[in-house]
C-alpha positions as CSV (number, residue, x, y, z in Angstrom):
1,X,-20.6,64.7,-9.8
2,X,-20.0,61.3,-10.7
3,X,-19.6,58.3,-7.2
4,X,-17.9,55.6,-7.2
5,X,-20.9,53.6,-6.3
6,X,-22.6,54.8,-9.8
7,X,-19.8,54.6,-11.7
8,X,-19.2,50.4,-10.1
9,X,-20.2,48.9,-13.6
10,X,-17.5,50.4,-14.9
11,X,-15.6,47.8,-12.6
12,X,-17.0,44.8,-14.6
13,X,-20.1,44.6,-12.2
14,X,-23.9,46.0,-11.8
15,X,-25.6,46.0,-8.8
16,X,-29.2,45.0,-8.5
17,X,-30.4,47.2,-5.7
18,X,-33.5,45.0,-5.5
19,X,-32.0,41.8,-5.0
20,X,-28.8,42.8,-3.9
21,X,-27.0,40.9,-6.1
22,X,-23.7,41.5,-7.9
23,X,-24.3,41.0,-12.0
24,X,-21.2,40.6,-14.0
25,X,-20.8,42.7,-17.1
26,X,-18.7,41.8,-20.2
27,X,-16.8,44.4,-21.5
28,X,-18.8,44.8,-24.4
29,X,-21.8,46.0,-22.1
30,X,-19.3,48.2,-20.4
31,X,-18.1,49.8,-23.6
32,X,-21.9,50.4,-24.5
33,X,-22.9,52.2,-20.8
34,X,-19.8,54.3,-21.2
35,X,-20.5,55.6,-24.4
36,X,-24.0,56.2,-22.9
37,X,-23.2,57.6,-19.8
38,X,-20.5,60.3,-21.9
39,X,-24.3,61.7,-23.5
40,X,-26.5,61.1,-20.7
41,X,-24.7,62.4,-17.7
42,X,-23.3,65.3,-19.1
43,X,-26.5,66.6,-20.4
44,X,-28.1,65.8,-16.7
45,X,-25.3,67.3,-15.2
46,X,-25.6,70.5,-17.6
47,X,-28.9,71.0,-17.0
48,X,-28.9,70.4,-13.3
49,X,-26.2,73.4,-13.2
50,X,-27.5,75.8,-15.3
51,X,-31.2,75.8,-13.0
52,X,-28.6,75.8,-9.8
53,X,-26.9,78.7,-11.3
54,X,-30.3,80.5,-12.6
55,X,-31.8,80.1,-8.9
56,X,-28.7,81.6,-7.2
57,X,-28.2,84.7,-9.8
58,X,-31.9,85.3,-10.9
59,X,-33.8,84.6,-7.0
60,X,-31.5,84.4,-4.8
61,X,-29.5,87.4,-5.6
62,X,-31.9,89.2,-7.3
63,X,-29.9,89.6,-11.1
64,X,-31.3,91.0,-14.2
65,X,-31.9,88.9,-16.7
66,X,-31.8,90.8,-19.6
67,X,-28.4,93.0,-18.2
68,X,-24.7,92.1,-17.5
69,X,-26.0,89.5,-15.2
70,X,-27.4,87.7,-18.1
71,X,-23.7,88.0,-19.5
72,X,-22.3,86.4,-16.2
73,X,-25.2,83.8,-16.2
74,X,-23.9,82.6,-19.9
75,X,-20.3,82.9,-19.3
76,X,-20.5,80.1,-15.7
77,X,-23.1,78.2,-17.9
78,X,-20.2,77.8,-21.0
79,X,-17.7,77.2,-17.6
80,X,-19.8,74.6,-16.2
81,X,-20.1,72.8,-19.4
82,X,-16.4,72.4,-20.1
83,X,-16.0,71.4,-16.2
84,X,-18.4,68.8,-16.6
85,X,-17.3,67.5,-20.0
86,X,-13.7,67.4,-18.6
87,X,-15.2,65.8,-15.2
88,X,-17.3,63.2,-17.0
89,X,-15.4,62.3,-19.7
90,X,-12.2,61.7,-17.6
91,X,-13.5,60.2,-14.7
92,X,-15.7,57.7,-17.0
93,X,-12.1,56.9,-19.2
94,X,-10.5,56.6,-15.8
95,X,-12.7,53.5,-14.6
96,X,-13.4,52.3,-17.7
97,X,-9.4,52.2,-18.5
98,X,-8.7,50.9,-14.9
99,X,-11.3,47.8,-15.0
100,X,-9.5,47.0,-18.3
101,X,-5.8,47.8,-17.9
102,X,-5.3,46.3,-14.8
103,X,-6.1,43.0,-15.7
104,X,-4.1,42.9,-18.7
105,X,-1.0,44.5,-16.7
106,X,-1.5,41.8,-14.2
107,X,-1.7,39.0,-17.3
108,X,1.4,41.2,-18.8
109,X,3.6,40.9,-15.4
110,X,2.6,37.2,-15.1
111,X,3.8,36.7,-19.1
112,X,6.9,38.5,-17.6
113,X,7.5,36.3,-14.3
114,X,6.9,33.1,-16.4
115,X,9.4,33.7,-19.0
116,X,11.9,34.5,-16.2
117,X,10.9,30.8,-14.8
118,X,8.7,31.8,-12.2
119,X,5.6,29.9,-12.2
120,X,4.7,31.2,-8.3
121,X,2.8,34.1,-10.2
122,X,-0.5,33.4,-10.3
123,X,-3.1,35.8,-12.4
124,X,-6.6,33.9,-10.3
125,X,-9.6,36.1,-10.9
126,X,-12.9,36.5,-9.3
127,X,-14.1,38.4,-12.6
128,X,-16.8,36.9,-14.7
129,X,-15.9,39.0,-18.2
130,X,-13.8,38.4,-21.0
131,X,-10.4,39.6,-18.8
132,X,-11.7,37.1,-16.1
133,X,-12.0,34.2,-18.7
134,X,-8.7,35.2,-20.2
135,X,-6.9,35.4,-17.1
136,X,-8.5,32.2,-15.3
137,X,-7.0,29.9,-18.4
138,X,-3.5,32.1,-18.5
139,X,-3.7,30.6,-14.9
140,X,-4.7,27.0,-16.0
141,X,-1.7,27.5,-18.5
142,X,0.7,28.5,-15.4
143,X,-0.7,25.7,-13.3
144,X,0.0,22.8,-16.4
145,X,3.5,24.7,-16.6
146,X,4.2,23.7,-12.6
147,X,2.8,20.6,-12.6
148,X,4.8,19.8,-16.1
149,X,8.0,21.3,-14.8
150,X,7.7,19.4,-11.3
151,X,7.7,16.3,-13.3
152,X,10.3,17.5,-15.6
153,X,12.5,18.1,-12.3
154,X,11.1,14.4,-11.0
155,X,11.8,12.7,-14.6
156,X,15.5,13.9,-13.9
157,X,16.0,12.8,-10.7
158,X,14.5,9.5,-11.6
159,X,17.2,9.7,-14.5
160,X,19.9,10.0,-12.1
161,X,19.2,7.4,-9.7
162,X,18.3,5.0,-12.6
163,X,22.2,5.8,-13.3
164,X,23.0,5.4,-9.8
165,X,20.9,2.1,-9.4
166,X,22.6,0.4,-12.6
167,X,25.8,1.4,-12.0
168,X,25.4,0.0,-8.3
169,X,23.6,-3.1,-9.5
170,X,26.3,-3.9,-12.8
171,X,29.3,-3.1,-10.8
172,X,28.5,-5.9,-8.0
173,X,28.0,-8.5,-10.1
174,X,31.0,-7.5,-12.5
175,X,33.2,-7.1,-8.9
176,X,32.5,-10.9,-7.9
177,X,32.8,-12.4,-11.4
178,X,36.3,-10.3,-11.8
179,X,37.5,-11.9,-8.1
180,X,36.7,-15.3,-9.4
181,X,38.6,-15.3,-12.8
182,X,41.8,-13.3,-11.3
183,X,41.6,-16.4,-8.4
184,X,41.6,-18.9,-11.3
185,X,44.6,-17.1,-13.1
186,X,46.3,-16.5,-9.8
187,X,46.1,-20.3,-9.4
188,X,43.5,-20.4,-6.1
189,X,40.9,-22.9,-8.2
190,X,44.1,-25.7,-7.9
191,X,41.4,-28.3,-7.6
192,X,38.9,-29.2,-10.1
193,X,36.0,-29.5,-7.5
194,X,37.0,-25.6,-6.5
195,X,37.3,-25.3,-10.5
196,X,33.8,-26.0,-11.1
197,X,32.7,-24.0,-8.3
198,X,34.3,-21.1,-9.2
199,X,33.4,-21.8,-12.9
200,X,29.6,-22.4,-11.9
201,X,29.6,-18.8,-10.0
202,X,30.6,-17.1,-12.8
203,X,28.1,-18.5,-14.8
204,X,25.4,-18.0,-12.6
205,X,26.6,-14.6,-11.6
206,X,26.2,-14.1,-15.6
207,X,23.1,-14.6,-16.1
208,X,21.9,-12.4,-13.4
209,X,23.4,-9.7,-15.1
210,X,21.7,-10.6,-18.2
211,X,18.5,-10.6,-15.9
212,X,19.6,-7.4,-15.0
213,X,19.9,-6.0,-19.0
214,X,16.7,-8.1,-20.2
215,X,14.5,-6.1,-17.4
216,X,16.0,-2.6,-17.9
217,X,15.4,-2.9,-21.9
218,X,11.8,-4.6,-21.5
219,X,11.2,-1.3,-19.1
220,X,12.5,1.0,-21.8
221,X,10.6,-0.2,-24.3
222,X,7.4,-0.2,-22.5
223,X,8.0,3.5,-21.3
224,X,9.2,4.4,-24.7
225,X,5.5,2.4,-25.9
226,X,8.0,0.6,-28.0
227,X,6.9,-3.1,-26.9
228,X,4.8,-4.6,-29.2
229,X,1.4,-6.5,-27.9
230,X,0.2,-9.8,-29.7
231,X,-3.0,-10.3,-28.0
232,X,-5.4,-13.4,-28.3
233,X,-8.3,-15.0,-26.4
234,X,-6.6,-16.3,-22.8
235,X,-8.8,-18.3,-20.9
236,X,-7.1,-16.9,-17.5
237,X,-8.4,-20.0,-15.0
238,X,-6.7,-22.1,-17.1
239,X,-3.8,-20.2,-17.4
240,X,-3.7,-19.9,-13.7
241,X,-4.2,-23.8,-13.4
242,X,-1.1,-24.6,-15.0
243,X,0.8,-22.0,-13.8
244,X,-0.6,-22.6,-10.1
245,X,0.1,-26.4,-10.5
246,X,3.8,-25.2,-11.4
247,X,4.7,-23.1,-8.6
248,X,3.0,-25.3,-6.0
249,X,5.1,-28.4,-7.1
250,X,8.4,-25.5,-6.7
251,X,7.0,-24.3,-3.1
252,X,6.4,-28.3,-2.1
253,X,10.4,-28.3,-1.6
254,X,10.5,-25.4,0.9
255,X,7.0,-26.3,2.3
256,X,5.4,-23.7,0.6
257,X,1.8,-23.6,-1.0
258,X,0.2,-22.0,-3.6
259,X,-3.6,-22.2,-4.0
260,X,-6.1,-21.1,-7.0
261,X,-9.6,-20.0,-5.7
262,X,-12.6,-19.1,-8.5
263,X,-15.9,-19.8,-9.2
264,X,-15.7,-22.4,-12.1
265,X,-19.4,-21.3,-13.3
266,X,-17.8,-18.3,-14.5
267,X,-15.9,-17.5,-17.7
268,X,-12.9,-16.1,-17.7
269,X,-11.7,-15.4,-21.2
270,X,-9.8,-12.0,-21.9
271,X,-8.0,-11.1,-24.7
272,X,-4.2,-10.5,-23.5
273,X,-0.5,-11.0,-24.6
274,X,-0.1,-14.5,-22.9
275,X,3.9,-14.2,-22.3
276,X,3.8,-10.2,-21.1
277,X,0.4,-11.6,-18.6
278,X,3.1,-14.9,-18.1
279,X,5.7,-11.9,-17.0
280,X,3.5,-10.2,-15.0
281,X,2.7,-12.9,-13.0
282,X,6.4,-14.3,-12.6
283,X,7.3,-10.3,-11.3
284,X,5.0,-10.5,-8.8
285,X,5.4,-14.0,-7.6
286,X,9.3,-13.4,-7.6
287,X,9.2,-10.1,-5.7
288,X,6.4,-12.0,-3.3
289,X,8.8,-14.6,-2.9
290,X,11.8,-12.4,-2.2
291,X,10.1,-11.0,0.8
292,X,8.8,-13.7,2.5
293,X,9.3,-14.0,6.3
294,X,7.8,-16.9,7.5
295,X,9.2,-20.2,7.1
296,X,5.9,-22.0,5.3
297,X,5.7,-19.6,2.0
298,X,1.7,-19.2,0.6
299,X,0.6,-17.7,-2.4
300,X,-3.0,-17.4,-2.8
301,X,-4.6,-16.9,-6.5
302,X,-7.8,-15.6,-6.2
303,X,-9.9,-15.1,-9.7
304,X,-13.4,-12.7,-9.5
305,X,-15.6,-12.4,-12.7
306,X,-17.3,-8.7,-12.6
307,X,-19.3,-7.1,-15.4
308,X,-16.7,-6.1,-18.5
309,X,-13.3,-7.1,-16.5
310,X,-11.3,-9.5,-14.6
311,X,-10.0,-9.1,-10.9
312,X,-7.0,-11.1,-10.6
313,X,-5.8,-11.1,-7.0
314,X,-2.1,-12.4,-6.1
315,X,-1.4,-12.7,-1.9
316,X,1.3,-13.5,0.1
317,X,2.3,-14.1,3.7
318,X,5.3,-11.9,3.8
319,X,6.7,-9.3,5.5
320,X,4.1,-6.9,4.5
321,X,4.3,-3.3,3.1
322,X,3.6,0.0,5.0
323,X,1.3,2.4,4.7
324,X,3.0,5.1,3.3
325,X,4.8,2.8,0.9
326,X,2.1,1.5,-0.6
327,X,1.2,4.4,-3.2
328,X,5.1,4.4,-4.3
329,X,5.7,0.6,-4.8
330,X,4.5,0.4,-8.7
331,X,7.1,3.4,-9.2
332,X,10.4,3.1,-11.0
333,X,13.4,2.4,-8.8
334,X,11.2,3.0,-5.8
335,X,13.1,0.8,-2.4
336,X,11.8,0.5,0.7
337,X,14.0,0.0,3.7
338,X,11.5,-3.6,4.9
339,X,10.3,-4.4,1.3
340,X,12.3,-3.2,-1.3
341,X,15.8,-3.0,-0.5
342,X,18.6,-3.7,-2.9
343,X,20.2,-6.4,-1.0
344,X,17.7,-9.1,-1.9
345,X,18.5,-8.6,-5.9
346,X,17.1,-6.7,-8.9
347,X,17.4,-3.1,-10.0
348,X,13.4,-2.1,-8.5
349,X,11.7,-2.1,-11.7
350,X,9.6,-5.8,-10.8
351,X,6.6,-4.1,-10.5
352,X,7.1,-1.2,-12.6
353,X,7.2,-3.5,-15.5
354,X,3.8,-5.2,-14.3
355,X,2.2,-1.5,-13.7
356,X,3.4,-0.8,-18.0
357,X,1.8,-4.3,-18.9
358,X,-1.3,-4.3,-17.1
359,X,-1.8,-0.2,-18.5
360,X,-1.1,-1.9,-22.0
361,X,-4.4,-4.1,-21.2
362,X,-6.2,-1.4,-20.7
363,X,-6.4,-2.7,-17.0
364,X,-5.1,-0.9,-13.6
365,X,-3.0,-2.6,-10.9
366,X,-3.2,-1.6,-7.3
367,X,-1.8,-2.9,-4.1
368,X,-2.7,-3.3,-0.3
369,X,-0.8,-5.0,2.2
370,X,-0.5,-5.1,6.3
371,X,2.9,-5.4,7.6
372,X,3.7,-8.5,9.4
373,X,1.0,-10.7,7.3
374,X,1.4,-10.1,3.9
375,X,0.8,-8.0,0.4
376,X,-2.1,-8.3,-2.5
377,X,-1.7,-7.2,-5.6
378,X,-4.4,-6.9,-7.6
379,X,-4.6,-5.9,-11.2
380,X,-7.6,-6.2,-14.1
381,X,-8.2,-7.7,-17.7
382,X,-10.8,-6.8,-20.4
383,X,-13.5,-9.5,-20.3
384,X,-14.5,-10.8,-23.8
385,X,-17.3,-13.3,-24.4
């Protein structure tokens, strides 16, 4: 009779009594021993029953063998041939078709499950055969499927509160300007001093909104890879000098500084798009500025030459960013309740926009800050000789 123990590398697995090891088989091998063990075992098997039934007919019970007993001997030997070809053959089909079936009805289910929309199915095997392979990337598949759908699901909500968050932004603006131009028509603007006041507003309120527009289709096109690049040699110490000298002499008014730190033995040439490097930096000076605290503004430049790229490093004094903010402030639309809130101007795409530009470099931007003493952003350029 056949045990489960012999019959285990029908399973998919052969064990090594020696070692005690576990040996995978591919189904191919499997096919092979089972073919085998259909010759081998009934043969053994056969001739293991007919010395059994000789012994208990011939010795034990004293039969003839050249009488009717030899007649009885024949007829349980042609018995215990069909019982053991009907034995063997289906036991050996029956875990042979189970290591194989199984598998596939699991892979068949999970097919099923996935179709439906359920990707909570998962097919993981421990098998090191061809089923194992096959059902270990079906599983790779459903895991791609998740993550792609969980960011199908995020892409939409983003969608929707890039709806919200332009509607909220346009309408405010649009709300003000309207107040001012039904006060001139009603008459309120009677003087030409209030006049120009109101007239100024407007205008300024204006171009905000067309702030507004310019940054929403600059972040389309860039997310769309739309934008085109114009790159060139940039010498970035110079184009921090004059861009440093700038905002210093804009700071000196509010008693602000801004300060440029390198090593001039260095070079710092990179090849770059100088106005989408000149919007980077503006983004992140603006949303540095809109956040400062303290009432003598700094913003400290910091240039390191490393082998192959550029380390640009912008820091600020303000109100810092928390820890569990950080990882989200490069995201679209992202607000934070100390850092990022909608009541200091802009839509939240700042940084978002620098995050697209730097990735169009070929660089990566990254951030770390300390709440209550200020924010670095850092972000790198190809070096070029």
């Amino acid at each position: 009779m056949i045990r489960k123990g012999d019959c285990a590398w029908l399973s998919g697995f052969y064990y090594n009594d020696k070692r005690r090891k576990v040996l995978p088989l591919s189904i191919r091998k499997r096919l092979i021993l089972s073919n085998i063990a259909m010759i081998l075992i009934p043969v053994v098997l056969l001739l293991a029953a007919e010395i059994l039934l000789g012994y208990f007919l011939f010795v034990i019970f004293n039969g003839n063998p050249e009488g009717n007993d030899l007649k009885v001997f024949v007829q349980f030997r042609f018995i215990a041939i069909a019982l053991i070809l009907v034995l063997t053959n289906g036991l050996l089909t029956y875990f042979m078709s189970k290591s194989i079936i199984n598998p596939i009805s699991k892979l068949s289910m999970a097919a099923k499950k996935i179709s439906e929309g359920d990707l909570e199915y998962s097919v993981q095997s421990d098998k090191k055969d061809e089923l194992g392979d096959l059902a270990n990337t079906f599983e790779q598949m459903r895991l791609k499927l998740k993550a792609a759908d969980r960011e199908q699901k995020q892409y939409e909500q983003n969608r929707q509160e890039l709806i919200a968050s332009i509607s909220h932004d346009l309408k405010t603006p649009l709300t003000s300007m309207k107040g001012y131009v039904k006060g001139i028509q009603d008459g309120v603007a009677n003087t030409p001093e209030k006049l120009d006041r109101y007239m100024d507003t407007i205008n300024r309120t204006a171009n905000d909104m067309d702030g507004l527009i310019d940054e929403l289709f600059l972040y389309s096109k860039l997310d769309l890879k739309r934008e085109a690049f114009h790159f060139e040699r940039v010498d970035v110490y110079a184009f921090f000098t004059d861009f440093i000298d700038e905002l210093a002499f804009n700071l000196e008014k509010e008693q602000g500084t801004a300060i440029l730190s390198a090593d001039k033995k260095n070079s710092y040439m990179v090849e770059a798009d100088r106005e989408k490097l000149r919007r980077v930096v503006m983004n992140i000076i603006q949303n540095s500025l809109k956040y400062m605290d303290k009432e003598q503004k700094e913003i400290h430049v910091n240039l390191t030459a490393e082998s192959g790229r550029i380390v640009v490093e912008m820091k600020d004094n303000g109100s810092g960013i928390s820890k569990n903010d950080i990882p989200h402030i490069f995201e679209s639309f992202y607000r934070t309740d100390t850092s990022r809130n909608s009541a200091t101007g802009g839509i939240g795409l700042g940084l978002s926009i620098v995050k697209k530009i730097i990735q169009g470099h070929d660089g990566t931007v990254w951030a770390k800050s300390e709440p209550g003493k200020g924010t670095s952003i850092y972000f790198t350029l190809k070096k070029v000789m």
